[in-house]
N, C-alpha and C positions, 0 to 999 in steps of 0.2 A: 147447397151443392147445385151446381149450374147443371142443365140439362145434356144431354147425350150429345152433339153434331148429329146432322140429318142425314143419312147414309147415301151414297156415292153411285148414282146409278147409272151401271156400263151398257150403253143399248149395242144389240148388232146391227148392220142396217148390213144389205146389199146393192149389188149395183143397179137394182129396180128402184132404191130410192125410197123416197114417204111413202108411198104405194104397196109398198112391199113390208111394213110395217104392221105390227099386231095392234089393238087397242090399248094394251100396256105402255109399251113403248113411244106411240102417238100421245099418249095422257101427260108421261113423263115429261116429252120435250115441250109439253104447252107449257107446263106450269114449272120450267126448269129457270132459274135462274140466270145460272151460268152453263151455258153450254161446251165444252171442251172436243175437240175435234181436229185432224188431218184436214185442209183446207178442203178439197174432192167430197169429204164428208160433210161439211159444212154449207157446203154448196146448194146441198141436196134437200136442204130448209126450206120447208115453204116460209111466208112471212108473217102465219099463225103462232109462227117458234119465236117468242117476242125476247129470248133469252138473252144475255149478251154473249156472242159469240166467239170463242178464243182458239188461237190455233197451235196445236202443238211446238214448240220450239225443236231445232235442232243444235246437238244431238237433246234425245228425248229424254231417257232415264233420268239423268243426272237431273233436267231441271223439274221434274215431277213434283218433289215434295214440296218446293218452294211455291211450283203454280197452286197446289191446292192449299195449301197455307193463306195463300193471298186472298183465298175466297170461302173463309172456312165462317160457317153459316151461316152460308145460301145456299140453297136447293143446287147442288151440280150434276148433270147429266154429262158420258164420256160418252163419246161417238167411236165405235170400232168396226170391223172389216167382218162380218160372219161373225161366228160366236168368238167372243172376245175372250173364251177360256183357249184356243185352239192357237197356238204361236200370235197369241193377240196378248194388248194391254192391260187384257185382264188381269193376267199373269202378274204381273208389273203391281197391278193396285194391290192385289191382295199380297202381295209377300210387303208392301208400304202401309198398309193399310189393317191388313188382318180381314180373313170374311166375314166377319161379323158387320164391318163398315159399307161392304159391297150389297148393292142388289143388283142382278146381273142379268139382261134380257136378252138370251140369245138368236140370233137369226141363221139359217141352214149358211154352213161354209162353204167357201170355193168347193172344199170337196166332197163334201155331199152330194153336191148339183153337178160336179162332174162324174162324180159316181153314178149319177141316174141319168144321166146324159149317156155316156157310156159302158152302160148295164156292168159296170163293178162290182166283184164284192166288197164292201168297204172297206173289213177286217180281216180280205186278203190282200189287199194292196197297201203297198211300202209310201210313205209321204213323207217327203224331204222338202224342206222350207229353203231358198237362197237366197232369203233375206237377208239383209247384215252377213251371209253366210258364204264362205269361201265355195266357187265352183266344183271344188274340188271332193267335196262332203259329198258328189256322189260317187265319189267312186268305189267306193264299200258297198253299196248298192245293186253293183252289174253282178248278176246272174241268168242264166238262160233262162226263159220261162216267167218272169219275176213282173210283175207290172208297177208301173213306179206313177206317182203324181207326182210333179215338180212345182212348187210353189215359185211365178218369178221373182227377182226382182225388179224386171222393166222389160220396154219392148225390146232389146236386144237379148237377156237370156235364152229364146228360144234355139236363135241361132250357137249361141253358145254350148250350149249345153247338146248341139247336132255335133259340133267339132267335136266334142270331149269323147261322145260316145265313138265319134269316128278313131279317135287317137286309142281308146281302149282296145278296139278290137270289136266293138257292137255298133258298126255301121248301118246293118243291116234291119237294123230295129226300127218298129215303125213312130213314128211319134204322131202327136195330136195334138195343137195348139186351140183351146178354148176361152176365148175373150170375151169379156162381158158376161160373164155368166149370170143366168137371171134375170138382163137387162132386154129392149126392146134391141138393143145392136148384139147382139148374141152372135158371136159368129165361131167356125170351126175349120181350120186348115191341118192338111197334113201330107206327110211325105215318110222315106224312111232318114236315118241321119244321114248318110251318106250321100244321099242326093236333096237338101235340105234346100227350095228353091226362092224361101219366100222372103220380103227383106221383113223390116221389125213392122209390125202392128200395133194392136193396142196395148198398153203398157200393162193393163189389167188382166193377167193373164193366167190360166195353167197348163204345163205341160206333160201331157200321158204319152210314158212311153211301157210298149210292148218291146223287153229286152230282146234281143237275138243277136246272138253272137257270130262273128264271121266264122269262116273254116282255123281258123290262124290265133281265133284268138286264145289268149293263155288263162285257164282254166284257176280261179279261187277258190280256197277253202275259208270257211267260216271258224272252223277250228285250226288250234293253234299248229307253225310248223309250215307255214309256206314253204316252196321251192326258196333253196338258195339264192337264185337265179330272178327271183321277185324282184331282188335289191339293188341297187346300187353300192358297190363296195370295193373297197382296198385288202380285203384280205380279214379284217377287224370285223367280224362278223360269227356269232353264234350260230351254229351249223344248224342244220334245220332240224336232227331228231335231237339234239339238246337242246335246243330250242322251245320243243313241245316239253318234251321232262318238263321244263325249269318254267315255263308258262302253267301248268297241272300244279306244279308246287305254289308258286304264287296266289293261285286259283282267283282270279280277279271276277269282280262281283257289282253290280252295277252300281256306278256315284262314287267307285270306288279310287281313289287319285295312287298312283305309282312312283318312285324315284328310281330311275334308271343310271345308275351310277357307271360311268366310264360310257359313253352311250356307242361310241363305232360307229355302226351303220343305225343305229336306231330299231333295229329289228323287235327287241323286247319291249321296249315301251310302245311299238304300231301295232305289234297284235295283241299288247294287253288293252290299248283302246280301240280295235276291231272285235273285241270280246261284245260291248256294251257299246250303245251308242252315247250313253254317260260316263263313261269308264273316262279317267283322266289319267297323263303321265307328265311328269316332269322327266326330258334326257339329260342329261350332266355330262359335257363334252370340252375336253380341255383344246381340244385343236379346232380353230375355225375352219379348217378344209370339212372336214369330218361333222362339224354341226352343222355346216351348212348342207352339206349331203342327208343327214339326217332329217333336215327340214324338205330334199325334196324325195324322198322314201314318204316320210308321213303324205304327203300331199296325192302321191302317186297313190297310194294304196287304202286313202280314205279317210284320211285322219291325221287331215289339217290342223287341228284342233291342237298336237302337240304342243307342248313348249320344252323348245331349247334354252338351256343356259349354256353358257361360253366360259368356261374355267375350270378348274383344280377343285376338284373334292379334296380337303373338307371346309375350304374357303368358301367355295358359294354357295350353302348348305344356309347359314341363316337366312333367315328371312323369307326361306319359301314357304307355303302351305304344307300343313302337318299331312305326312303321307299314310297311308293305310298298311301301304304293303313298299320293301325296299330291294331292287336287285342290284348286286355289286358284278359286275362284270369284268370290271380294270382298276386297277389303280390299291388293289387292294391292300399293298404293303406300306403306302402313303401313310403317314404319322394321323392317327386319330381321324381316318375315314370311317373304321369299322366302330370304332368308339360315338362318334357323331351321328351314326345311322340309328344306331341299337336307341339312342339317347330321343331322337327326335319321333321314333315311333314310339303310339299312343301304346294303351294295353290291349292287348290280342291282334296287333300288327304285326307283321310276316316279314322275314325279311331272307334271302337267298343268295346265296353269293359260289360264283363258280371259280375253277383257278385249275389251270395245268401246269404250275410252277411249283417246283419245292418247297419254297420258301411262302409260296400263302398258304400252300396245303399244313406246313406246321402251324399257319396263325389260326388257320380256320379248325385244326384240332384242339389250339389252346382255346378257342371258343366255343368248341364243343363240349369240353371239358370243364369249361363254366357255365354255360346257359342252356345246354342239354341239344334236344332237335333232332335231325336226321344228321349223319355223316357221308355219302355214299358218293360210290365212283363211278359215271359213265362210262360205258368202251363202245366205241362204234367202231365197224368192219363193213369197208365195201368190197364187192369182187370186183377182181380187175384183169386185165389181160396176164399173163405170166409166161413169153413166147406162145405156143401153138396151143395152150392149155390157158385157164381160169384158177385164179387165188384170191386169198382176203389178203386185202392190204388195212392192216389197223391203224386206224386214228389215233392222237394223242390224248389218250385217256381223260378223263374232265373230274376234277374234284369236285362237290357240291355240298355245300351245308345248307341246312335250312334249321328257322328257327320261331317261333311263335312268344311274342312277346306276354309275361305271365299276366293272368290278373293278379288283383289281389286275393291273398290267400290260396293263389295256387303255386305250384312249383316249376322249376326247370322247365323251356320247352312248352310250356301251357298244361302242364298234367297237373292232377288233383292234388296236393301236397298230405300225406300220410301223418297226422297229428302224432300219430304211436310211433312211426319211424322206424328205422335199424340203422341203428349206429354201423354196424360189422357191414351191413351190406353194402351202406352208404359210402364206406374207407375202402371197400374191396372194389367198387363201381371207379373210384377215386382214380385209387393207384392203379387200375389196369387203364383210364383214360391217360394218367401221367407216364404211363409206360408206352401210350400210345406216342404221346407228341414226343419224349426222348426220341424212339424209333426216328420219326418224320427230321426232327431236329437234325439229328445224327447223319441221316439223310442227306439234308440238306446241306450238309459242310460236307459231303465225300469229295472224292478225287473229283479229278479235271476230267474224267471220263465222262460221267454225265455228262456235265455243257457240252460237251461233245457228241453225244449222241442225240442231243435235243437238238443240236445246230444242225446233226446229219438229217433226222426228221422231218424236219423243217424245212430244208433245202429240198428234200427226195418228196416230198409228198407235202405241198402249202395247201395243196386244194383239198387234202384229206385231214388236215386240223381242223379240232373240234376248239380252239383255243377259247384261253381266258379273252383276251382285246374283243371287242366287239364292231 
């Protein structure tokens, strides 16, 4: 049996260089074989590092396993940025690699040293990376009071990232640009964003900002149920207190991926990934006006990260990643949408579905009626002017099912399944659910009265529907 490969070791270094190195790390790259490294890292060699020196490819991921393949036992040392576990390569070896293959020499991070540069608390301050990562990631971020580190991606982030804050409403905020940190070129500018005067420096950078919000700016909640008004929209939008209901029901949970079925404005799938900064959603949007709006809601309100698809549930449903948890918003009377959904979540997957139409409110009874769950109907009521006096004007009621996918050996709904049973109760549960969807059914073919009072609703009050469309 041949011997173990000789384990893989990630040194950190800073912008101090050899200098700034432990005697571990100095041992390592004497006696390193193969050296692997970002050029800038590489640089930074004295010419005691007899290694042969290799520089990362772009893009990087992909060719990873192949570069170490090419050099699999010799002695390799990885060159990284501050501690290589911290949005560094580390990362990367060990989910290729496995810890066991790693030995990992950490050096203080950007943010360390900016923390003690700027008497932070480390574990109260927010740290958002722009690497590879859309400008946009911070915009979940903006809070009064909040102090943020920004990881750049080069010398022009800085400035970028003053526009953003300027475009939010947090001009006012002071920021800090810190280069070189650790190094003998150390340097420290700053300004608030709004009057942001400096052009790019050095590409090595980080930036602290102390938020502050202008008088104007529009105030976020972290919990679910934003203002309406957050979004961009056509009317296809979940109203904001069913909004919170049907996010509560969901209950998303961090790593946690979403299928936002019929997506609208995209409202449900941006605050179930403003829940978690891992939180994922897939929106399902048959009209390209409308996905593409979708795509710029998520961006605006911090969570880039969406993905849109562009078509018809339950046609674009293969081939996505298996979802946790499923909200049907539209489209619900489409042939083998509700069948397709139920199908693709795993067990103890969640799936919600809302509807102000007759005709899903019987589908979602006949599903009730087989897979158990919650049944229940929102009503919201705003007050409104009513001449010289004030009334409630009601909203169009909102049907909601919800339903938790069984395990094994459990029953309906996710509850414990009763070995011993009752027959009687079980037929009595039956026939009063079959007597429910008759009801709905029955409903649902009346006169021509209804569409017409849903058309007059409609027309008299669009801005006080709670509707299914999103």
């Amino acid at each position: 049996m041949s011997p173990p490969p000789p384990p893989v070791t990630v040194i950190g270094i800073g912008a101090d260089g050899w200098e700034g190195l432990g005697p571990a790390a100095r041992g390592a790259l004497r006696t390193a074989e193969v050296v692997i490294g970002g050029r800038r890292h590489l640089g930074l060699l004295p010419p005691e590092c007899p290694g042969e020196r290799v520089p990362w490819p772009s893009p990087l991921r992909p060719a990873v396993p192949g570069l170490l393949a090419a050099h699999t036992g010799r002695l390799i040392s990885v060159l990284a940025s501050g501690d290589p576990m911290f949005f560094g390569i580390g990362r990367t070896l060990a989910e290729l690699l496995g810890a066991g293959r790693l030995r990992v020499l950490p050096h203080p991070s950007s943010v360390s040293l900016a923390c003690a540069r700027l008497g932070w608390a480390l574990e109260e301050t927010e740290v958002i990376s722009l690497v590879g990562r859309p400008l946009a990631t911070l915009n979940r971020e903006l809070y009064a009071g909040r102090r943020l580190l920004v990881l750049s991606a080069g010398a022009d982030t800085p400035a970028e990232v003053a526009g953003l804050l300027g475009e939010r409403g947090f001009g006012p905020s002071r920021m800090r640009v810190l280069e070189q940190l650790g190094s003998a070129r150390e340097r420290c500018v700053e300004s608030t964003a709004e009057e942001w005067p400096h052009p790019p420096g050095d590409p090595l950078n980080v930036i602290a900002v102390d938020c502050a919000p202008a008088d104007d700016a529009r105030r976020q909640s972290l919990t679910p149920g934003l203002p309406d008004a957050a979004y961009d929209h056509d009317g296809q939008l979940t109203k904001r207190h069913v909004r919170a209901v049907t996010l509560a029901v969901l209950a998303p949970a961090p790593g946690e991926l979403l299928w936002d079925i019929g997506g609208g404005s995209g409202s449900i799938a941006v605050e179930w990934m403003r829940a978690h900064r891992s939180c994922r959603a897939v929106s399902v949007e048959r009209d390209p006006v409308r996905a593409e709006r979708i795509g710029r809601n998520a961006a605006a309100l911090g969570a880039p990260g969406l993905t849109v698809v562009t078509g018809a549930a339950p046609d674009v449903l293969a081939g996505l990643p298996t979802p946790d948890a499923v909200f049907i918003g539209g489209g619900l009377t489409a042939p083998g949408v509700l069948e397709a959904c139920w199908a693709a979540l795993p067990p103890d997957g969640r799936i919600v579905a809302n509807t102000v139409t007759l005709e899903s409110e019987a589908l979602l009874a006949d599903w009730y009626r087989r897979h158990g769950g919650d049944l229940v109907r929102l009503g919201v009521s705003h007050a409104t002017p009513v001449g010289a006096f004030t009334g409630w004007r009601q909203a169009m009621p909102v049907t909601q099912w919800s339903a938790t996918k069984p395990l094994a050996g459990r029953g309906p709904g996710g509850d414990a399944a009763d070995p011993e049973g009752s027959a009687e109760a079980a037929r009595a549960a039956e026939a009063a659910r079959a007597g429910e969807v008759a009801q709905a059914v029955e409903a649902a073919q009346a006169d021509e009265a209804v569409q017409a009072a849903e058309a007059f609703h409609a027309a008299e009050a669009p801005q006080a529907a709670q509707g299914e469309p999103r």
